[in-house]
N, C-alpha and C positions, 0 to 999 in steps of 0.2 A: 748243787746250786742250779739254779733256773732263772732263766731272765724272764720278765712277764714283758711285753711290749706295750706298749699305749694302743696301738693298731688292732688290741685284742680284745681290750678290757671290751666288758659287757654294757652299756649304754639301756636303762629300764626306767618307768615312772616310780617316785619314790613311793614309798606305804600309802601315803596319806592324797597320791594321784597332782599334788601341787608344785611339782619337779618332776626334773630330772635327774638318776644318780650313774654315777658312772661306779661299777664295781671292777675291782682292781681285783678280788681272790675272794673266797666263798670257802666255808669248809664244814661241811663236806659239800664237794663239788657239786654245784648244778643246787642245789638247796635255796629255798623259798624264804621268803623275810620271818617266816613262823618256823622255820629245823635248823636254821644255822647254827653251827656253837661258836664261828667268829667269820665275821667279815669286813673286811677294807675296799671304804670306797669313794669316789669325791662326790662333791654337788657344789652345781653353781645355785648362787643362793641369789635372785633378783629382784625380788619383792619380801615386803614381811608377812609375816603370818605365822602358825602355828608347825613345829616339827613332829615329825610320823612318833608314835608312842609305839615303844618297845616291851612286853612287860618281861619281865627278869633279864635285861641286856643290861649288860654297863655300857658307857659309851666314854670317847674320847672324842672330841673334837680340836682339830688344828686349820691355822689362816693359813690357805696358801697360796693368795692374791685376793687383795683387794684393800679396803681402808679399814675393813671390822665389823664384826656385827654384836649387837648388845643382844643378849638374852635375859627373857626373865623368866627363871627356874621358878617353879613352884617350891614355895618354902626356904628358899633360899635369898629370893631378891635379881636384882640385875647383876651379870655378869658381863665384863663387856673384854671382846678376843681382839686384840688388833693385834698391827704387824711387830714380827718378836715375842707378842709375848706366848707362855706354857700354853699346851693343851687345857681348854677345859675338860672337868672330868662330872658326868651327871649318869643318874639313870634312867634307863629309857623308858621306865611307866610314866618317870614325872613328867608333867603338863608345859612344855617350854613355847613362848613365843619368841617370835625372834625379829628385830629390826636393824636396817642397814646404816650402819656410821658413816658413809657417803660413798654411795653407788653398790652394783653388785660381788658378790664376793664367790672365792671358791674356798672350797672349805675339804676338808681330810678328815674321815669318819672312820673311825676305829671298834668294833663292838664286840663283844664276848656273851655268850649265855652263863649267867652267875652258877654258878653249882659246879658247871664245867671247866669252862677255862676262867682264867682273869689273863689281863694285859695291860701293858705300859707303853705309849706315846712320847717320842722325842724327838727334837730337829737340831741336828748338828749341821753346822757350816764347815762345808770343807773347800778346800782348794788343790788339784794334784794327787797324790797319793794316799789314799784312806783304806785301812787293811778291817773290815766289815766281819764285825766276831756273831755267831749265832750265842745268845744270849736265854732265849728263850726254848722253847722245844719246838717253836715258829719265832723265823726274825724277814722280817719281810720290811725293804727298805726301797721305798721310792727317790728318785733322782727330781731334781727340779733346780733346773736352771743350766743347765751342761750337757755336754754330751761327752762322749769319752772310752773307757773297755771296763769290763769286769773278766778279770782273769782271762785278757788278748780279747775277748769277743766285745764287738762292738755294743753301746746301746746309748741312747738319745735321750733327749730331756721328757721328763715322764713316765720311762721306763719305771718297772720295779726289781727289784732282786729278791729273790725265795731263796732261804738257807730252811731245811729241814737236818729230820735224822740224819748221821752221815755225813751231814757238809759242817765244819768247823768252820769256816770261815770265806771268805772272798777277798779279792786285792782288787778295790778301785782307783782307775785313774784316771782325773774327770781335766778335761780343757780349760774350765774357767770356774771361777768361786760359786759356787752352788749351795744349795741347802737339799741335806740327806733327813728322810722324814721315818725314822725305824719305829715300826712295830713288831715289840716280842710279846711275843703268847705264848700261854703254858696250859696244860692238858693239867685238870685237877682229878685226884686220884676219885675213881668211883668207890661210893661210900654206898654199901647192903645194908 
């Protein structure tokens, strides 16, 4: 198990140079918007405009402040993320604009290279004690709104937790009612 701190994450301009994103974990390490096979990361989202295209990423997106932002996916129509509700789920060739449902937002970017991995986005509320199962072959779980321990060791609102190979699991327990943002990823078998 691995705590990530907020105090680490990497802070870059997004693809498309009209933000900023803040990457929570990369893999393989250190990997460019063109090699990665998954990465989590936020963006404050302050204006509208067009999202960075991905070509064979999937993507998940989650609210994690603010009032919402409406997209309009190519071939899909408007989708609109506000507070509570699921991840959206798109892929990241298709052409997305995006507009603000009042004021700016921050948002939780989740993405996989299709062929490689695939992944699943979810936000549990918890309050006090929450025993944190690795679900995936990657379970990588942001805190927001608490601060608290992961297995005695301290960590702070925004922090993340990394379960790999090896770690079955984690015991949190957080000060106050919070929302736990889990992303699991799975390594897809390579096919000769």
């Amino acid at each position: 198990m691995r705590i990530l701190h907020a105090a680490d994450f990497v802070v870059q301009p997004w693809k498309n140079g009209a933000g900023m994103t803040t990457e929570i974990m990369v893999s393989p390490a250190g990997a460019g918007f063109d090699r990665f096979d998954w990465r989590v990361s936020m963006a404050q989202v302050a204006a509208p405009g067009p999202f960075s295209t991905f070509a064979g990423i999937d993507r998940s997106l989650g609210l994690l402040a603010g009032e919402g932002i409406i997209l309009t996916v190519d071939g899909r129509g408007e989708v609109e993320l506000k507070p509570g509700a699921h991840p959206v789920v798109f892929p990241g060739e298709v052409p997305v604009e995006a507009r603000l449902a009042g004021g700016p937002i921050l948002d939780l970017n989740v993405m996989t290279r299709r062929g490689r991995c695939r992944h699943h986005l979810s936000k549990v509320p918890i309050v006090g004690a929450f025993e944190l199962r690795r679900r995936g072959d990657v379970t990588l779980a942001l805190i927001r709104g608490s601060s608290g321990t992961v297995d005695d060791r301290p960590v702070c609102d925004g922090d993340a937790v990394l379960l790999q190979a090896g770690d079955e699991g984690a015991q949190l327990v957080l000060h106050a009612t919070c929302d736990l943002w889990i992303a699991d990823i799975w390594q897809l078998p390579v096919i000769r």
